[in-house]
N, C-alpha and C positions, 0 to 999 in steps of 0.2 A: 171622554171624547175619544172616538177613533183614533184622530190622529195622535194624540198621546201614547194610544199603544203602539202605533209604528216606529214615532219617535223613539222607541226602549229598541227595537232592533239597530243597533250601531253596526255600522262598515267598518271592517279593517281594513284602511285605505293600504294599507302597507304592505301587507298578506298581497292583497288584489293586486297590489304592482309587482310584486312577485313573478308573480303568476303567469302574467299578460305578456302577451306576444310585443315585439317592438314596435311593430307594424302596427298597433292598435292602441299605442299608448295615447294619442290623441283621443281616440273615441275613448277612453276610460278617465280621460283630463274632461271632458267634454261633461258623462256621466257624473264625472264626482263635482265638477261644477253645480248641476242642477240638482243635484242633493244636496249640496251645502245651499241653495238658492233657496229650496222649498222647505228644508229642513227649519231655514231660521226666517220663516213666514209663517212656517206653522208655530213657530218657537212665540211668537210676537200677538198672535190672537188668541183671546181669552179663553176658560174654561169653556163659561157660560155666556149668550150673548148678551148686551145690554140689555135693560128693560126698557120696555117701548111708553113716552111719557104720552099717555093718554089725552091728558090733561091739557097738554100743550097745543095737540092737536083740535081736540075740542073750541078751547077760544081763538084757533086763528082758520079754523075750516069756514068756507061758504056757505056748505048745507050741514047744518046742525045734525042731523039726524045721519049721517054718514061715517062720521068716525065712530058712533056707537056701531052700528051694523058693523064696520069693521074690525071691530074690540071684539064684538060676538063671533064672529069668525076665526077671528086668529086664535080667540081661546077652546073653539071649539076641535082647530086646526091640530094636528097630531104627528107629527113626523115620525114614520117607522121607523126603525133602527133595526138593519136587516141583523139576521143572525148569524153568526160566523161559525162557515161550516169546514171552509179549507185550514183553517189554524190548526186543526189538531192533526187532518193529515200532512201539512207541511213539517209539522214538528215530527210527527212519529219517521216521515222520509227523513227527516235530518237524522234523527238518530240510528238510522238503519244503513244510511251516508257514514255516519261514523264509526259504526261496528264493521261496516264492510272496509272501510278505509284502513283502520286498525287490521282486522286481517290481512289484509293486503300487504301492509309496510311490517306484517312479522313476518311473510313468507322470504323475502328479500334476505332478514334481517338473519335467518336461520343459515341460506345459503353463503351468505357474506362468513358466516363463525367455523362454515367447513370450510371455507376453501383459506381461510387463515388458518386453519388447523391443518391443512395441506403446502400451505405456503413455510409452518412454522418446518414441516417434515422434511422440506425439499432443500431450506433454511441448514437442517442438522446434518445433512448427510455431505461425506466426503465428494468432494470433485468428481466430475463422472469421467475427467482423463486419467484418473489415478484407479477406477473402478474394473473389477472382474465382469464378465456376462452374471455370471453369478449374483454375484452382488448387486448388479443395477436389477437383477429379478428378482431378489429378496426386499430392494427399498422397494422398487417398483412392479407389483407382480401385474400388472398389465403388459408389462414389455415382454414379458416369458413367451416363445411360442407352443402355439399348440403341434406337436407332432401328429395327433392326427388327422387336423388341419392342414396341417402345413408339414409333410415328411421332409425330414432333410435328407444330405446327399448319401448314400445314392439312393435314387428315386425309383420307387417301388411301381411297376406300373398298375397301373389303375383296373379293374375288372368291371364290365360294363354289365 
């Protein structure tokens, strides 16, 4: 039965509250209501439906000849069972959701390891009131200036 296979997809209600905006915790109180509602409806009705007692109907119908005509129909009756065509691109997006997702939280994860490998440098070096120009430009060679940049005094005038 269909709804059996949907049933196998479970919500992490927990995740999802995470997630959610405050402002929206009513609509997601709201949603997981009527999941837990339909879930255990669907939970409650059978695989297969009853079987229809023929028999029954026969000795208490009016017109004799009407529940046959209707036995012959229903067995001739056929319900498609459409074919499921989004399942497999739902699934293949989810997994392409999770390799992107994965990418995603290593790019972070790399910047987060330099700038502790920066914090640990900044962590070992002498106080910078105790430090030379020298030496804040040997821990920190960004501070160094450039003199051809930036000449120092006395200032060379410039040729146009």
């Amino acid at each position: 039965m269909a709804g059996r296979k949907l049933a196998l997809k479970a919500i992490d209600w927990v995740a999802f509250g995470e997630v959610m905006l405050q402002n929206q915790k009513a609509t997601a109180n709201s949603l997981k209501f009527w999941n837990e509602t339909l879930s255990s409806r669907l939970a409650i009705l059978p695989e297969n439906p009853p079987a229809i007692d023929w028999a029954y109907y026969k000795t208490n119908a009016v017109k004799a000849g009407l529940v046959d005509d209707f036995e012959k129909k229903f067995n001739v009756l056929k319900v498609p069972v459409l074919e499921d065509k989004y399942s497999r691109l739902v699934d293949a997006t989810e997994t392409e959701d999770v390799e992107s997702r994965a990418e995603f939280l290593s790019l972070p994860k790399t910047r987060i390891e330099q700038y502790e490998k920066g914090l640990e440098k900044l962590k070992n070096i002498i106080p910078f009131d105790q430090m030379t120009t020298e030496a804040l430009n040997d821990v920190l060679p960004e501070t160094k200036l450039d003199e051809k940049k930036y000449p120092s005094w006395p200032h060379k005038p410039t040729v146009n």
